[in-house]
C-alpha positions as a Python dict, from the first residue, in 0.01 Angstrom:
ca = {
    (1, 'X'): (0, 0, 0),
    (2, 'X'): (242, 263, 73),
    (3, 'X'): (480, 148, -188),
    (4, 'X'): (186, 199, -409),
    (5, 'X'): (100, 553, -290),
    (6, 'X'): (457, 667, -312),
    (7, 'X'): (397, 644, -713),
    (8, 'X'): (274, 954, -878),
    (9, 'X'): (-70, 787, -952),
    (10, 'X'): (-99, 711, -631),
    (11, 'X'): (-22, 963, -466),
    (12, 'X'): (-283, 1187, -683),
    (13, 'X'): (-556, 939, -666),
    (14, 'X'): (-572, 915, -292),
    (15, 'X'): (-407, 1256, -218),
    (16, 'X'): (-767, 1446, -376),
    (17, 'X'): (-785, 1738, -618),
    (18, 'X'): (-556, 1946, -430),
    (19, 'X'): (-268, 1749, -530),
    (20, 'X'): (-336, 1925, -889),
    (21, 'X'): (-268, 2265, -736),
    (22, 'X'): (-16, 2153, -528),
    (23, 'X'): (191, 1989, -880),
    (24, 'X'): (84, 2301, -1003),
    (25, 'X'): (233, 2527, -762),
    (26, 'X'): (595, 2226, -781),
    (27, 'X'): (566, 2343, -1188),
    (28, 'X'): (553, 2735, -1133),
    (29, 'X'): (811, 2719, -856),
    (30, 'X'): (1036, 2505, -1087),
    (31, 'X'): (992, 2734, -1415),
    (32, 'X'): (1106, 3021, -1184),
    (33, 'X'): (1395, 2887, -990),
    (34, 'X'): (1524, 2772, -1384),
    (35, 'X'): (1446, 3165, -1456),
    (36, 'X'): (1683, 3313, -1204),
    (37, 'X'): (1965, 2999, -1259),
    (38, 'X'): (2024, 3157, -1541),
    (39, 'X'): (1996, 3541, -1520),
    (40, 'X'): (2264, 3498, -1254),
    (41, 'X'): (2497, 3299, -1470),
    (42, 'X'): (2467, 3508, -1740),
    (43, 'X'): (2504, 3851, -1451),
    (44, 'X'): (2833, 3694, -1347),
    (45, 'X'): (3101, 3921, -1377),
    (46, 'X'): (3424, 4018, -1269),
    (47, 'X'): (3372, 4411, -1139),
    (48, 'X'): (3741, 4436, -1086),
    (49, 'X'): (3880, 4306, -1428),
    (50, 'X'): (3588, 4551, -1618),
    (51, 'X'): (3650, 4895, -1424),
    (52, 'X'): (4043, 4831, -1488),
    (53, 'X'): (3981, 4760, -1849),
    (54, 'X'): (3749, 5076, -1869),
    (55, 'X'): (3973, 5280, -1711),
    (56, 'X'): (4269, 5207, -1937),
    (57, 'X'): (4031, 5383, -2203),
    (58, 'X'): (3893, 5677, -2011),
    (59, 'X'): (4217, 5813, -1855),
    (60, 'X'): (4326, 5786, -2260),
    (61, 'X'): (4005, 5966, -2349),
    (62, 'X'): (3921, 5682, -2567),
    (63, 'X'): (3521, 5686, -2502),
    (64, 'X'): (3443, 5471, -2820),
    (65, 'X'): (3665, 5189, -2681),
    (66, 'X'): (3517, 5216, -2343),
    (67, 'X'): (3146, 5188, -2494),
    (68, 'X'): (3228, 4934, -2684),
    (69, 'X'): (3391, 4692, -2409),
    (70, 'X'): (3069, 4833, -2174),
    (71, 'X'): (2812, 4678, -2466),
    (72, 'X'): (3028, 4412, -2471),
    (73, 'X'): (3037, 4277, -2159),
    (74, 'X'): (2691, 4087, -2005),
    (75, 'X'): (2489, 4145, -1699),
    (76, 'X'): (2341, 4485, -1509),
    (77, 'X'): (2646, 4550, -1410),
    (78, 'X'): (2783, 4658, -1779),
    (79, 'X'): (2457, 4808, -1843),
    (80, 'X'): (2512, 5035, -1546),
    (81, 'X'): (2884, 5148, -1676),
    (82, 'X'): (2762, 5196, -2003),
    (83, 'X'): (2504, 5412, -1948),
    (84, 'X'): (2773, 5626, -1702),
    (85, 'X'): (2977, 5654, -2121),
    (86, 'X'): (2672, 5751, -2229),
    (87, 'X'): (2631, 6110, -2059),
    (88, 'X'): (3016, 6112, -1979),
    (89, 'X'): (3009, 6450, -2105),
    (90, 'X'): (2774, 6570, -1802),
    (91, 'X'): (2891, 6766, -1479),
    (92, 'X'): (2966, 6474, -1186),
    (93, 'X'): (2615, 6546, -1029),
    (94, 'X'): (2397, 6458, -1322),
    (95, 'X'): (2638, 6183, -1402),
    (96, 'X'): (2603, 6054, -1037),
    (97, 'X'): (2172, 6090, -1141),
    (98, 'X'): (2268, 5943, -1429),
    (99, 'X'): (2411, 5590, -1275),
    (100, 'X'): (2141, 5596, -1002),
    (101, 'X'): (1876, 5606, -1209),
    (102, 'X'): (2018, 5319, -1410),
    (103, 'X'): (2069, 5107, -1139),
    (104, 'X'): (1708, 5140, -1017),
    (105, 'X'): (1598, 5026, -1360),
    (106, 'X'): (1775, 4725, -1306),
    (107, 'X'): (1695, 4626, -958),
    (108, 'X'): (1331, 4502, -1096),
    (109, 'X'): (1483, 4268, -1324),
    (110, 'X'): (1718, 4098, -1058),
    (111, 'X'): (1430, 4080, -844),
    (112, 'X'): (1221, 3879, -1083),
    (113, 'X'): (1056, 3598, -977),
    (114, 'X'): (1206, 3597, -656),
    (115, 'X'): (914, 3715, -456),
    (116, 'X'): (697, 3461, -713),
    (117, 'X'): (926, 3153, -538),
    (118, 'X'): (874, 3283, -185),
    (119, 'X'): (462, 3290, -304),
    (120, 'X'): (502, 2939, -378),
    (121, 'X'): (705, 2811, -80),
    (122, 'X'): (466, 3002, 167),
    (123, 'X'): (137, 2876, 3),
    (124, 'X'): (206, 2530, -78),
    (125, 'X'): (211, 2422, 317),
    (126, 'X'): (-59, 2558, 350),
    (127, 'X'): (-227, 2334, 42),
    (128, 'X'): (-101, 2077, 228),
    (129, 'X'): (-232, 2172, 494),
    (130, 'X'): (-558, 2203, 410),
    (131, 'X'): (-586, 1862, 228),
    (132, 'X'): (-461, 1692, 521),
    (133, 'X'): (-787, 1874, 718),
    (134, 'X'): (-1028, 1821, 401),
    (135, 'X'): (-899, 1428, 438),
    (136, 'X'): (-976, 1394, 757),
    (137, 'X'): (-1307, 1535, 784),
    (138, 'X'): (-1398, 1319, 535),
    (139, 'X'): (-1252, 988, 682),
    (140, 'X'): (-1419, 1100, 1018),
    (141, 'X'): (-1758, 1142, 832),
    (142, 'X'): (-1743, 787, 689),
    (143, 'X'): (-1666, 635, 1063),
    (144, 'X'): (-1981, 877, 1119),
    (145, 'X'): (-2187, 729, 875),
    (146, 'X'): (-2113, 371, 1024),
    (147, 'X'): (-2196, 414, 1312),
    (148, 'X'): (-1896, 465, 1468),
    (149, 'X'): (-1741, 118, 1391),
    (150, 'X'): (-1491, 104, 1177),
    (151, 'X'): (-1165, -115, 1153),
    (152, 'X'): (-814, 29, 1244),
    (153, 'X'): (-699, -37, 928),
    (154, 'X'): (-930, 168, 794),
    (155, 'X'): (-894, 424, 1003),
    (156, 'X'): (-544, 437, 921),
    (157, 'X'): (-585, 444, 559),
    (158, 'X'): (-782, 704, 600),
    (159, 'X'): (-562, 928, 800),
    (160, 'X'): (-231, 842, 594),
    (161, 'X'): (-425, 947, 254),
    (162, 'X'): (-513, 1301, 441),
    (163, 'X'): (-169, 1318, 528),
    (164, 'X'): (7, 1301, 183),
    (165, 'X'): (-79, 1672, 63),
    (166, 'X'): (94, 1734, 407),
    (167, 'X'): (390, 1558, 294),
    (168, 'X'): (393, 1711, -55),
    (169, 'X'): (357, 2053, 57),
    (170, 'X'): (650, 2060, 247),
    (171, 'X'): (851, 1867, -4),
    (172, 'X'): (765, 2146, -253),
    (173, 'X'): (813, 2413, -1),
    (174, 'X'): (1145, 2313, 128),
    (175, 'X'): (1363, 2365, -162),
    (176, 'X'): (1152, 2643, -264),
    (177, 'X'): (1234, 2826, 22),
    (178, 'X'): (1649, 2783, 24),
    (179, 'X'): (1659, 2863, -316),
    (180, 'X'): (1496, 3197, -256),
    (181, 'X'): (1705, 3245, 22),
    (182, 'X'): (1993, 3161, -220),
    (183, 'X'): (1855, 3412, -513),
    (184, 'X'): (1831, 3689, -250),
    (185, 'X'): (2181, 3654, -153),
    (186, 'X'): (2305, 3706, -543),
    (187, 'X'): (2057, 4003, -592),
    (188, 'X'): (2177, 4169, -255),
    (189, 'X'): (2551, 4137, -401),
    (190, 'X'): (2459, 4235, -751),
    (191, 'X'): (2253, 4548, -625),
    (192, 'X'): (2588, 4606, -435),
    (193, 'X'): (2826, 4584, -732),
    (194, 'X'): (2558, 4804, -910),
    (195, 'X'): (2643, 5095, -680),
    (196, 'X'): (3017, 5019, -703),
    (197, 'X'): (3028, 5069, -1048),
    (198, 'X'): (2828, 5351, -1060),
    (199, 'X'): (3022, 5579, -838),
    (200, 'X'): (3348, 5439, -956),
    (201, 'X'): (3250, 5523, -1339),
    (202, 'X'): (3123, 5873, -1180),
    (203, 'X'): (3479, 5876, -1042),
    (204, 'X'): (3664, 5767, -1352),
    (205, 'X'): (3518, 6007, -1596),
    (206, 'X'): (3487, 6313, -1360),
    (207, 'X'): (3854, 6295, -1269),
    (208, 'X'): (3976, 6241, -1643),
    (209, 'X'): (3826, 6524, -1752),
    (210, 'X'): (3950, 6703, -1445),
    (211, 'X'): (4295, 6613, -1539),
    (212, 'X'): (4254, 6689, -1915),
    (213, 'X'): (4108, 7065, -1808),
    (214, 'X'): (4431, 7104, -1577),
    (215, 'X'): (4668, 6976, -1815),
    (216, 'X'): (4739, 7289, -1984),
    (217, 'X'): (4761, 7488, -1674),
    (218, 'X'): (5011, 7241, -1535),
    (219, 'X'): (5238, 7222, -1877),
    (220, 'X'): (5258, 7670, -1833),
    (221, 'X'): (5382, 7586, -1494),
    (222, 'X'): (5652, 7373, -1591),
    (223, 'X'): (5781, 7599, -1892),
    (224, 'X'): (5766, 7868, -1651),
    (225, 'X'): (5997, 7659, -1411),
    (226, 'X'): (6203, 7596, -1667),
    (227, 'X'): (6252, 7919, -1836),
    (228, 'X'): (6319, 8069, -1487),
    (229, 'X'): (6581, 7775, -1403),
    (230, 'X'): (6776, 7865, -1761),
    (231, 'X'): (6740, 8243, -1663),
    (232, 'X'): (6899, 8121, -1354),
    (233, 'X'): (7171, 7975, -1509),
    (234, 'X'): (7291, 8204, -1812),
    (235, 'X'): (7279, 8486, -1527),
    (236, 'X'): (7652, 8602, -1410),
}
């Protein structure tokens, strides 16, 4: 008998029509948790390795390089650094705006389906739950209807039928639940590298052009020194 009910026929013929919902909710949970697999794959990223490579082209004014290696690289956080090339021509606070609003627009797609998973790992106990109650009203009404009489085994049958949505719930709940514990781990890091990368590109570009609108002043400086070091020297 139990050998029997631990087959997937079984278990839907004597767990009731809830088991449906509750394979349902196994399906949607699944399809997500696939979803958000691979979103972080593809997001993976070293930060390091792609603000280094940027930088090489910014501080060498080389924008066209530095949009092109931003487009070329996958995940937010390239989105994020290429929308900072962009607008590099903007003052440092609009630039700052500039990466902030771009990271918000991706915090909504690393959230995706996260909250959907939690949905499914909160409500499917609660399925569970309420076949196990819905089976044992019902075995309790046929030991009603006999009279009271009924044999053990029967009784038991009863009762361990109820129980199975029980038993599927939480198995559909369980793994839910780490995985979204899991996915909101990554999106709390990527959200984090987000912000890195914006006020490091903000950084980057600001202080290149900084150093490009200084550069003239500094080269008069130097001929200056220099010119008054010769005077120095051809004086008597």
């Amino acid at each position: 008998m139990i050998l029997g009910l631990l087959e997937p026929s079984g278990l839907i013929e004597q767990g009731g029509p809830l088991t449906w919902l509750l394979l349902g909710l196994a399906f949607i949970g699944t399809v997500c948790v696939v979803d958000r697999l691979f979103f972080f794959h593809r997001a993976r990223i070293n930060v390091g390795d792609l603000l280094v490579g940027l930088s090489q082209h910014i501080r060498r004014r080389a924008f066209a390089e530095a949009l092109h290696e931003a487009a070329r690289a996958p995940g937010p956080v390239a989105r994020v650094a290429h929308a900072a090339l962009l607008r590099y021509y903007l003052p440092r606070t609009e630039l700052r705006d500039v990466t902030q609003e771009a990271g918000q627009l991706e915090v909504p797609r690393i959230e995706n389906n996260i909250r959907a998973i939690l949905g499914v790992a909160l409500l499917a106990p609660l399925v569970g739950m309420l076949g196990t109650l819905l089976g044992m009203l019902e075995t309790f009404q046929k030991v009603s209807q006999q009279g009271g009489f009924t044999s053990p085994a029967e009784l038991s049958a009863g009762v361990f039928a109820a129980l199975i949505t029980s038993v599927m719930g939480l198995a559909v709940a369980t793994p839910l639940y780490l995985f979204y514990l899991y996915f909101l781990g990554r999106a709390k890091r990527l959200v984090h590298r987000l912000e890195r990368v914006g006020i490091e590109m903000v950084n980057l570009i600001a202080d290149a052009r900084e150093e490009e609108e200084f550069a003239p002043f500094r080269g008069e400086v130097t001929a200056g020194r220099k010119s008054l070091g010769a005077k120095r020297h051809a004086a008597p």
